[in-house]
KOLGU-949955 format. One line per 8 residues: number of its first residue (from 1); their letters; for each residue x, y, z of N, C-alpha, C. Coordinates in steps of 0.1 Angstrom, whole numbers, plus 5000, padded with zeros to 4 digits. Example, Ala and Ser with C-alpha at 12.3 -4.5 7.8 and 13.67 -1.06 7.14 Angstrom:
REM KOLGU-949955
1> AS> 5132/4943/5078/5123/4955/5078/5132/4967/5078  5128/4978/5071/5137/4989/5071/5129/5000/5079
REM end
This chain:
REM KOLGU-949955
1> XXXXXXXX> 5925/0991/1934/5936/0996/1942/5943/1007/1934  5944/1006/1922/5951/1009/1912/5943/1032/1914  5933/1031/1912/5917/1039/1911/5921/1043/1923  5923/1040/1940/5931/1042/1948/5940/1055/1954  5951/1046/1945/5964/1053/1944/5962/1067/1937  5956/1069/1925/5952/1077/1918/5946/1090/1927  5933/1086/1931/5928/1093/1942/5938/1103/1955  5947/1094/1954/5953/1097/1968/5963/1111/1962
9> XXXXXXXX> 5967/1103/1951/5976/1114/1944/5967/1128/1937  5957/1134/1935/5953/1139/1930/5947/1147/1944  5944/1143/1955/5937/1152/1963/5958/1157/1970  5967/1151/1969/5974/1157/1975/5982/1166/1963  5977/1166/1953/5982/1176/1940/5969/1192/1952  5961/1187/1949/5948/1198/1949/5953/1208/1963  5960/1205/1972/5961/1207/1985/5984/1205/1988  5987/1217/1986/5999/1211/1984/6005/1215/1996
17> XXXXXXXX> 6001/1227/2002/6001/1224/2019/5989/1222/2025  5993/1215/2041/5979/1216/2048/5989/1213/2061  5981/1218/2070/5985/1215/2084/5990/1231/2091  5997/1233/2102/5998/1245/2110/6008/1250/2101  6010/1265/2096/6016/1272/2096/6024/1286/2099  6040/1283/2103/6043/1293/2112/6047/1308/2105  6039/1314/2110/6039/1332/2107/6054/1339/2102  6056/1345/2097/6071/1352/2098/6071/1367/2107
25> XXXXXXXX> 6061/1368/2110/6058/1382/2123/6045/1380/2125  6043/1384/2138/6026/1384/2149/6029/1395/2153  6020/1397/2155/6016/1418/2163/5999/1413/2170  6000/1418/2184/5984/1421/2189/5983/1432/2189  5971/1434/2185/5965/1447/2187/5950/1447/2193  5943/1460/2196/5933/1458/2200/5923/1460/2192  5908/1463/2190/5896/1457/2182/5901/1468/2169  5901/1460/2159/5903/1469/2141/5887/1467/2140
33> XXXXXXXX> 5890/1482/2133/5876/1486/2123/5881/1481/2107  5892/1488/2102/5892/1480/2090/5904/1483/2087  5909/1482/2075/5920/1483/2069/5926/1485/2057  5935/1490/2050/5936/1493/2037/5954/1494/2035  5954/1489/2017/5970/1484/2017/5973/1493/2005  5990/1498/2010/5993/1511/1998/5992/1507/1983  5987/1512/1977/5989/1510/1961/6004/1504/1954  6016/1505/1965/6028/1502/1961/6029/1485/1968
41> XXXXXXXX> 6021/1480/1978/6017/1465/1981/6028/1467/1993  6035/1477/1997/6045/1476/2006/6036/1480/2021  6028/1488/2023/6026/1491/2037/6006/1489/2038  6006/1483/2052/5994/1482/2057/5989/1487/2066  5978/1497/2067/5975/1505/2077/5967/1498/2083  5958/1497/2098/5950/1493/2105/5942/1503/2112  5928/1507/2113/5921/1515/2119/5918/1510/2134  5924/1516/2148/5920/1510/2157/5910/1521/2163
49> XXXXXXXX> 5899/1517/2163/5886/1530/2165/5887/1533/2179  5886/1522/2191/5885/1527/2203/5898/1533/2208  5908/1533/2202/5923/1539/2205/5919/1553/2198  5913/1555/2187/5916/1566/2180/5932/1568/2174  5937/1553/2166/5942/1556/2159/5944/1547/2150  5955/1549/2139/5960/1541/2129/5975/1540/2128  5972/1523/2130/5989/1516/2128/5992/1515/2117  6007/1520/2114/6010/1512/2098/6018/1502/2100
57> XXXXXXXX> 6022/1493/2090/6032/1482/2091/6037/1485/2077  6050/1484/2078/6061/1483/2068/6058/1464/2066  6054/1459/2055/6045/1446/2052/6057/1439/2045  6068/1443/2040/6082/1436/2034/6086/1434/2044  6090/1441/2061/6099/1437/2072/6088/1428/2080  6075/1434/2075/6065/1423/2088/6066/1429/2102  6066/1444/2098/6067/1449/2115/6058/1462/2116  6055/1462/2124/6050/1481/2126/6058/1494/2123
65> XXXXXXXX> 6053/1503/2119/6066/1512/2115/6064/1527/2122  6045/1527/2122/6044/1540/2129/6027/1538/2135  6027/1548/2145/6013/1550/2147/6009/1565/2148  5998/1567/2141/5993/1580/2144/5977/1581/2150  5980/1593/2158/5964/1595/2162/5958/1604/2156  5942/1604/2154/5935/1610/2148/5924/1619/2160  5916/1623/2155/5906/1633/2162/5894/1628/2158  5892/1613/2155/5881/1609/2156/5881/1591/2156
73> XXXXXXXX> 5871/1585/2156/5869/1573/2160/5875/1564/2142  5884/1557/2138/5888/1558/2126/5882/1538/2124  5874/1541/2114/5868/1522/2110/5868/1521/2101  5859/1521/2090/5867/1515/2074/5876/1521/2067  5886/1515/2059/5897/1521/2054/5895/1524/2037  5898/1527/2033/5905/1528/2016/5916/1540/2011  5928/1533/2008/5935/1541/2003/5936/1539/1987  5938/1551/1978/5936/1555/1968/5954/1565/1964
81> XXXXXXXX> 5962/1563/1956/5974/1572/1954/5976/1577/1971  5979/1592/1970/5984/1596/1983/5972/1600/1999  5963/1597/1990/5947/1596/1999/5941/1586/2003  5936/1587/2017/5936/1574/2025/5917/1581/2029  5911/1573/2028/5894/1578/2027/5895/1567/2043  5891/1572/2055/5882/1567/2068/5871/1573/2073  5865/1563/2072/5850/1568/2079/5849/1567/2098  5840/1575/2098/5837/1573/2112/5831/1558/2122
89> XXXXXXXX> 5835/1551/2136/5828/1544/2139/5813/1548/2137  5809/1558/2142/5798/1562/2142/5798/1576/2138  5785/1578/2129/5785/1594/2122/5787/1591/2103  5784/1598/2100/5779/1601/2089/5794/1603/2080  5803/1607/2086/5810/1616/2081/5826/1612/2072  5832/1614/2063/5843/1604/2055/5854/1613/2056  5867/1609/2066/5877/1618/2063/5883/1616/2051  5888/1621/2047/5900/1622/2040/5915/1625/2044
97> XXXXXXXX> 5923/1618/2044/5937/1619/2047/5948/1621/2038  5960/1627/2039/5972/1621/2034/5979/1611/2042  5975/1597/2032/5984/1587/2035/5993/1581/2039  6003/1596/2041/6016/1588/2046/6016/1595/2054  6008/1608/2061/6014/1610/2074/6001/1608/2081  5989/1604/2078/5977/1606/2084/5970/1618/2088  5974/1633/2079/5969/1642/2082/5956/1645/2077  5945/1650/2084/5933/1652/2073/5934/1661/2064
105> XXXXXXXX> 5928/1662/2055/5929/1674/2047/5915/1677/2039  5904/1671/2050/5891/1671/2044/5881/1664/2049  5869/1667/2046/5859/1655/2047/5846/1658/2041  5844/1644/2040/5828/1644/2034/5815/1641/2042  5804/1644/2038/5792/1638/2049/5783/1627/2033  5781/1614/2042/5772/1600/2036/5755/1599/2048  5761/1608/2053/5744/1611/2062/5744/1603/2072  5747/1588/2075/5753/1581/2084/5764/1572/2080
113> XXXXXXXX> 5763/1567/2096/5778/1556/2095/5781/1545/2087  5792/1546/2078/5796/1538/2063/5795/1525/2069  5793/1514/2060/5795/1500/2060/5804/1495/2055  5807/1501/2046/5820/1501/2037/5823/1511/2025  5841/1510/2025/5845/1519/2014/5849/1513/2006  5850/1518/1990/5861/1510/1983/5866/1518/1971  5876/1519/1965/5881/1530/1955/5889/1519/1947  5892/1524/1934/5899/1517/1922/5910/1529/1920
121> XXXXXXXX> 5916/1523/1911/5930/1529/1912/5929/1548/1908  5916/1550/1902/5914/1564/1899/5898/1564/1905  5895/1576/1902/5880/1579/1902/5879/1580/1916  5862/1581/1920/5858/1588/1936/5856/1578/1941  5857/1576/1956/5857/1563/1967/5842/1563/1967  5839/1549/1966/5823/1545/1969/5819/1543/1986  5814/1547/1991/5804/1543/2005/5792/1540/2002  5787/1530/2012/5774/1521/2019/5772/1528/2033
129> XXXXXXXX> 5761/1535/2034/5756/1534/2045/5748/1526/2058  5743/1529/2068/5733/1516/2072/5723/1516/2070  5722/1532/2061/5706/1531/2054/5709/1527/2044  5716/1517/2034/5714/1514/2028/5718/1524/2015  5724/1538/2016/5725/1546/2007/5740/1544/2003  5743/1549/1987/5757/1546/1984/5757/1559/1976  5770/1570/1981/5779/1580/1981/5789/1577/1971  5791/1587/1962/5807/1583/1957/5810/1602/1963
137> XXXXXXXX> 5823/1599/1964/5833/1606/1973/5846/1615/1966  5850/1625/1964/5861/1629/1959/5871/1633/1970  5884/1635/1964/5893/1637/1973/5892/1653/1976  5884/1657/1973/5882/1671/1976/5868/1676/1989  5862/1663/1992/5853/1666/2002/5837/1665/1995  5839/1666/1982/5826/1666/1975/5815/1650/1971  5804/1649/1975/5799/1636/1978/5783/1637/1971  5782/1627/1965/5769/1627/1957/5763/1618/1957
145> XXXXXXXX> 5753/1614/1966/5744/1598/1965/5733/1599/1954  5736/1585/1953/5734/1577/1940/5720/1574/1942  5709/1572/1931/5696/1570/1926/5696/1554/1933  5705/1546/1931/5706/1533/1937/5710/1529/1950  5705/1518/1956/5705/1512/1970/5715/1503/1972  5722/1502/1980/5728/1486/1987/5735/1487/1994  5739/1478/2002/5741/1471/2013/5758/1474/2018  5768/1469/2005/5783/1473/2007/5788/1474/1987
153> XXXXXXXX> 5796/1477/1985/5800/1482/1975/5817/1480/1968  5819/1472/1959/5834/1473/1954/5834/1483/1943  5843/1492/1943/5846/1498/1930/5858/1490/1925  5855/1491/1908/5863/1485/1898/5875/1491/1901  5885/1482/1903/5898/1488/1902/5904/1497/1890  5897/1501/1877/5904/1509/1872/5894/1522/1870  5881/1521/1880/5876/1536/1884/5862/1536/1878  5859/1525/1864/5848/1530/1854/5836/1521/1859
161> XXXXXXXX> 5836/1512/1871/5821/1510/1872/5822/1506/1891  5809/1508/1893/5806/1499/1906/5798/1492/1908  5800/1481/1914/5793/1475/1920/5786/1472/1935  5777/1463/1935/5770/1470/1948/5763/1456/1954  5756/1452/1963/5748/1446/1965/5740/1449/1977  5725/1443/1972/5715/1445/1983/5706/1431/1989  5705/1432/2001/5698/1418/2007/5685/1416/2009  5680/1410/1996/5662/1411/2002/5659/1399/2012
169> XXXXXXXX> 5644/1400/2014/5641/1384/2024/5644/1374/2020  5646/1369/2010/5652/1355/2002/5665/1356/2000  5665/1364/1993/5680/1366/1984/5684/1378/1981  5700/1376/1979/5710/1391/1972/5711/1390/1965  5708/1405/1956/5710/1402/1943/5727/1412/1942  5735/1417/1933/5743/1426/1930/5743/1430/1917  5746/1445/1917/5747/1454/1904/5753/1462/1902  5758/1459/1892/5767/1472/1879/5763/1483/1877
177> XXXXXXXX> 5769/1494/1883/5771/1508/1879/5780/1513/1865  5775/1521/1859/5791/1532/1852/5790/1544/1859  5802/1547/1861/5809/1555/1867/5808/1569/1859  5801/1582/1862/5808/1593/1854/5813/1603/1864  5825/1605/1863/5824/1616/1878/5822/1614/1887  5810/1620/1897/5804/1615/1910/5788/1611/1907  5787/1607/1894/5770/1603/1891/5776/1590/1887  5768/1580/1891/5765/1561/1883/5751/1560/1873
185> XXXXXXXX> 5752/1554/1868/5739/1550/1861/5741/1535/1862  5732/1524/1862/5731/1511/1862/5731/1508/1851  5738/1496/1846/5737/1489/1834/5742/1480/1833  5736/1468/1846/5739/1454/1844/5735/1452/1861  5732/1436/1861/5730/1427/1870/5724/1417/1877  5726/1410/1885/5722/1393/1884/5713/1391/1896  5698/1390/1899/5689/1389/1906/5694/1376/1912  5696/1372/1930/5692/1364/1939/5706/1355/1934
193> XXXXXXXX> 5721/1363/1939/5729/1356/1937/5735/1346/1952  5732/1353/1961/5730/1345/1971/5722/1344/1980  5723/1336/1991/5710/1336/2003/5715/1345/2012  5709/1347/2026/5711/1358/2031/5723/1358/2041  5723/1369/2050/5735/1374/2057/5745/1375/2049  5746/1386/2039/5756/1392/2033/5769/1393/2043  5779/1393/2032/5795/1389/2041/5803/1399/2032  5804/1400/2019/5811/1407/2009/5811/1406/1996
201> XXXXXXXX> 5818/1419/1985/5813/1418/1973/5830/1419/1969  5829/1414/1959/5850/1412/1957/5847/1414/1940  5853/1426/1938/5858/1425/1925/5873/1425/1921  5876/1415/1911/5891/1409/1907/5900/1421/1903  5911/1421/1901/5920/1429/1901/5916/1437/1888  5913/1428/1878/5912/1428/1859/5902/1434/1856  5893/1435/1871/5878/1441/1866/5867/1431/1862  5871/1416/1857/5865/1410/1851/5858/1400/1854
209> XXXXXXXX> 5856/1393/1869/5846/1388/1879/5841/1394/1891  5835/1395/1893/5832/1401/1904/5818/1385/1913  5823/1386/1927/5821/1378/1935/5815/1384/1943  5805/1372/1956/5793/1379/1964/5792/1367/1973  5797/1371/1986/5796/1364/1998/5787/1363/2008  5784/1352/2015/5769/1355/2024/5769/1340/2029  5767/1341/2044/5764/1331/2052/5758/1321/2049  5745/1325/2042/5735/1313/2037/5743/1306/2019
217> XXXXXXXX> 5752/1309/2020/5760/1309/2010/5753/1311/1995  5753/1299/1984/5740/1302/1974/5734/1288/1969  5723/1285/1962/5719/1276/1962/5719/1277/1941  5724/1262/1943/5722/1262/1922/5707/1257/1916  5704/1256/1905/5691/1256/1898/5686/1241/1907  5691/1230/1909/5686/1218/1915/5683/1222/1928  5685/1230/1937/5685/1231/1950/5694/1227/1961  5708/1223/1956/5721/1220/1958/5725/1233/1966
225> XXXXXXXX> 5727/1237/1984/5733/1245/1988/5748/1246/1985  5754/1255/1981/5773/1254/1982/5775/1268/1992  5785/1263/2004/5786/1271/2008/5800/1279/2002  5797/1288/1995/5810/1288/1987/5804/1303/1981  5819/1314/1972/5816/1324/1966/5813/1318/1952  5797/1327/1946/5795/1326/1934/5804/1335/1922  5814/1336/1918/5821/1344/1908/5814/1345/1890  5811/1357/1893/5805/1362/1880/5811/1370/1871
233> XXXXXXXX> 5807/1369/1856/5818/1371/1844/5809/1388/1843  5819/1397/1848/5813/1413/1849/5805/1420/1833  5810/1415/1819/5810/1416/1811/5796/1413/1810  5788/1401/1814/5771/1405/1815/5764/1402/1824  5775/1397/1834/5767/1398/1849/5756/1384/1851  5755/1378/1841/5750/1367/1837/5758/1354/1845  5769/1353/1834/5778/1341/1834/5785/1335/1850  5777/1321/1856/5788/1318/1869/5797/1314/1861
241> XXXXXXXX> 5809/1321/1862/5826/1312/1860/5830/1302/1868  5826/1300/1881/5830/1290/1892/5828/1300/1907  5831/1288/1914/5829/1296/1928/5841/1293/1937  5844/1300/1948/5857/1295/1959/5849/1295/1972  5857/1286/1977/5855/1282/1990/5867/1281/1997  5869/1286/2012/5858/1293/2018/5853/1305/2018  5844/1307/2023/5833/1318/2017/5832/1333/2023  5841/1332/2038/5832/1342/2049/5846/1357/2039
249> XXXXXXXX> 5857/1350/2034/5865/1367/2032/5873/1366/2020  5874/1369/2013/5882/1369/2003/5892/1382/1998  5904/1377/1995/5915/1385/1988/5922/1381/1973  5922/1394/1965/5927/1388/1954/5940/1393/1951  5950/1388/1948/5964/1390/1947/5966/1395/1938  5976/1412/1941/5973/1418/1927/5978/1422/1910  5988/1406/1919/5996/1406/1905/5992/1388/1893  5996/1382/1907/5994/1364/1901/5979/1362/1902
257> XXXXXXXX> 5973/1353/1896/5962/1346/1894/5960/1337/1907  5959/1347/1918/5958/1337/1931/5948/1346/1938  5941/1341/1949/5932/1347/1957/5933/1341/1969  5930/1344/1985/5930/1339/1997/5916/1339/2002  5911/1328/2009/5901/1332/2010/5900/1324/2025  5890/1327/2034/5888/1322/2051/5872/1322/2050  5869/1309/2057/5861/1308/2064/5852/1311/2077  5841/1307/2081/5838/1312/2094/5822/1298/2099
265> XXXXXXXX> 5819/1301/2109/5824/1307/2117/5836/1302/2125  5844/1306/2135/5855/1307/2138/5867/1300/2133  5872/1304/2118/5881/1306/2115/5895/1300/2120  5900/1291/2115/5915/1290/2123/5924/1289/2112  5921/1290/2100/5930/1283/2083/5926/1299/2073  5936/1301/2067/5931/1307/2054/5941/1296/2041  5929/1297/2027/5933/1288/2016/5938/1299/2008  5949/1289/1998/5950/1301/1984/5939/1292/1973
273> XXXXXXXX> 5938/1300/1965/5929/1293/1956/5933/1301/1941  5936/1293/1929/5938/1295/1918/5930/1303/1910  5929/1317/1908/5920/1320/1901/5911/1317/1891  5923/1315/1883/5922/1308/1867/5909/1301/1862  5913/1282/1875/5909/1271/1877/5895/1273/1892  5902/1279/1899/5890/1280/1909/5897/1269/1920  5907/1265/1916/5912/1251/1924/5919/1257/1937  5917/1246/1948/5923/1251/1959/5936/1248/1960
281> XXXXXXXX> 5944/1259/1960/5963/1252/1961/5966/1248/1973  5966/1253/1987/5971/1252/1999/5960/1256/2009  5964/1248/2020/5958/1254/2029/5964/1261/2045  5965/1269/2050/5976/1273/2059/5967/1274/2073  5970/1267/2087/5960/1264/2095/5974/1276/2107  5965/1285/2114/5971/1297/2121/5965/1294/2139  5957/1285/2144/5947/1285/2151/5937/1296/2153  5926/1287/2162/5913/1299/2159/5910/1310/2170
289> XXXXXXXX> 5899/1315/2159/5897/1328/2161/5882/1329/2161  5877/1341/2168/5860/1341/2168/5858/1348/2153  5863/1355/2148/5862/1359/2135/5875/1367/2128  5877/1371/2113/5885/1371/2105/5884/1386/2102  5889/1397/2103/5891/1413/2103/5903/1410/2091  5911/1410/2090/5921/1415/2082/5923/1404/2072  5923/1405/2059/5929/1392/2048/5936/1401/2036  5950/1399/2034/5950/1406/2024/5965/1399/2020
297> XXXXXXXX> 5970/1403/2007/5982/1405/1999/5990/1415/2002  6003/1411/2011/6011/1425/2012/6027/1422/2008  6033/1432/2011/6052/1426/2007/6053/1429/1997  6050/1435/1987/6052/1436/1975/6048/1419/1966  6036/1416/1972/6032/1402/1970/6036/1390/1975  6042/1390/1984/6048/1383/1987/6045/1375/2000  6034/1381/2007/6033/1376/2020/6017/1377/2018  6012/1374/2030/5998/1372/2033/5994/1376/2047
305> XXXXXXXX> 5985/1389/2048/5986/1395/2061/5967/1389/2068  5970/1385/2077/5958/1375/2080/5954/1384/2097  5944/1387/2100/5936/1393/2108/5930/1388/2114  5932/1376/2132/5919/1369/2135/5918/1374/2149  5902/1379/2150/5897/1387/2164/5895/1377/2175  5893/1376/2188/5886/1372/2198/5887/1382/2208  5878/1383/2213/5875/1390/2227/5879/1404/2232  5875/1411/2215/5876/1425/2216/5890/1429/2209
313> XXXXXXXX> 5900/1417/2207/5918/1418/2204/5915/1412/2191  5930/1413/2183/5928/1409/2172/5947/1408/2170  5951/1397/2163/5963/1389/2161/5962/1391/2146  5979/1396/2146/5978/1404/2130/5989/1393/2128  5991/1385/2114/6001/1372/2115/6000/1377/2100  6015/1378/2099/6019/1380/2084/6027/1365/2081  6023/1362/2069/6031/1344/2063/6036/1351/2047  6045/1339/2049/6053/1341/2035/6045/1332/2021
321> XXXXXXXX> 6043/1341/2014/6041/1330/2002/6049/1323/1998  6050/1309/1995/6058/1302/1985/6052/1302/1973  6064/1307/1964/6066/1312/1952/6073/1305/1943  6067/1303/1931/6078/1295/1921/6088/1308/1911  6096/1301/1909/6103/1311/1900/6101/1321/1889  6093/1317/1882/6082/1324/1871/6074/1335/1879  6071/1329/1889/6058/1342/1899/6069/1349/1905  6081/1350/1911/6091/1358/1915/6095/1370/1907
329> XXXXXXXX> 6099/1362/1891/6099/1371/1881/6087/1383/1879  6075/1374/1880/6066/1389/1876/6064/1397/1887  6064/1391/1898/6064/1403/1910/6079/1412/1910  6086/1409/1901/6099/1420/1903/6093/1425/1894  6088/1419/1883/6090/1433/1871/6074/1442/1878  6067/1434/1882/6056/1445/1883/6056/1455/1896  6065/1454/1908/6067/1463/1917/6081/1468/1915  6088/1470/1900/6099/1475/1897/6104/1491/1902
337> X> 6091/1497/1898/6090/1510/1900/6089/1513/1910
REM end
């Protein structure tokens, strides 16, 4: 009985919310290509491709603040300082924008339509093609594909390497780039980290894990399926640190040692999950959705902007973190400026 009690208390430590939770703003919109959040954690832009344009949300008030249109079909996002890199739904082609008014002031050609972008706080934005080719990108229009292949791409947040992954018949493997300029050279990575139907590649704020998502999720040395992200120690690309669940999308928060992560298929909860420990803190249930477009850290850390599609629409639901008073403190001093 005693062994019991124990139990009961320890799964309700592991999970310290669970059940419905209510939004602090909802917005519909119609089908998002992708999305990207300012460097300052305050505003969130949304690509709506068949509108031909981009929403922003002011992410501290939890409301929309402007919409601009563009002159072309606008789907993955990355912003970078005052530059905002969108690719085309279809076409080869990578604008370049300024950020805060959505003006172009450029573009690049990737030969076709990107699968994804991703940029670190410096250096050139990475693209994936559907051939499979990866581009790095300058803010000046200038674009250089890489000797190496894959599928989607995180660049390190502080600019000096990339990563990448590709899906063979069995398994994905992902790999470490250095970064010089607009040339990579490989030097590192971990053969057949998961099974197939790639989902995403997540590198941590620190640079120092980098993670790799996929439907068939991964399987361990015994033959044990987890459907879960495998988190690897970037330092030799070697080392599993632990994995999170659930698996279909992950965000990492980019100040506290927290990460959000959603499920699929259809989605109706996103978890936080402790970096540190790997441990799941809360769970926050939104009802469901045919799939998950938007997951991210916004407010100046303080909120959690959550994206769930059905039937061509998509429900943009911003929630409040609960925060202890130590994590209050660091989000002041680190969004002081």
């Amino acid at each position: 009985m005693q062994c019991l009690r124990i139990a009961t208390v320890l799964a309700a430590v592991a999970i310290i919310l669970s059940g419905p939770s209510r939004a602090s703003a909802q917005v519909n919109l119609g089908a998002v290509g992708g999305f990207a959040v300012s460097p300052d954690n305050t505003t969130l832009v949304v690509s709506l491709p068949d509108k031909t344009e981009l929403v922003y949300f002011d992410t501290v008030k939890g409301k929309e603040s402007k919409r601009v249109s563009v002159e072309f079909a606008p789907d993955k996002l990355a912003w970078q300082g005052k530059t905002l890199f969108a690719s085309q739904k279809s076409g080869g082609i990578v604008h370049i924008l300024d950020a805060g008014t959505g003006k172009e002031i450029g573009k690049a050609t990737v030969r076709a339509t990107a699968k994804s972008i991703s940029v670190g706080l410096k250096g050139p934005a990475f693209v994936s093609n559907i051939n499979n080719d990866i581009y790095a990108v300058d803010t000046k229009g200038m674009s250089q594909k890489s000797s190496n292949r894959g599928m989607l791409v995180a660049a390190d947040p502080q600019g000096k390497h990339v990563y990448y992954v590709y899906e063979g018949k069995v398994r994905t493997s992902v790999y470490k780039d250095e970064v010089d300029g607009l040339s990579t050279r490989r030097v590192g990575g971990k053969e057949g980290v998961v099974n197939p139907n790639l989902w995403g590649v997540y590198v941590s704020p620190d640079g120092k894990t980098v993670g790799v998502s996929a439907g068939g999720g991964f399987d361990e040395g015994s033959g044990k399926r987890h459907y879960a992200i495998p988190i690897y120690d970037t330092g030799d690309m070697q080392t599993m640190l632990g994995e999170i669940a659930p698996h279909a999308r992950l965000a990492y928060h980019p100040v506290l040692p927290l990460a959000a992560a959603i499920g699929a298929p259809f989605p109706d909860s996103y978890q936080i999950i402790n970096t540190k420990t790997y441990a799941n803190i809360s769970k926050h249930e939104y009802g469901k959705s045919d799939f998950s477009t938007i997951l991210a850290f916004v407010g100046k850390g303080r909120k959690v902007a959550v994206g769930g599609s059905s039937g061509g629409s998509t429900t943009l639901r911003f929630f409040d973190l609960t925060l202890t008073k130590d994590q209050e403190a660091m989000l002041d001093k680190a969004f002081s400026k």
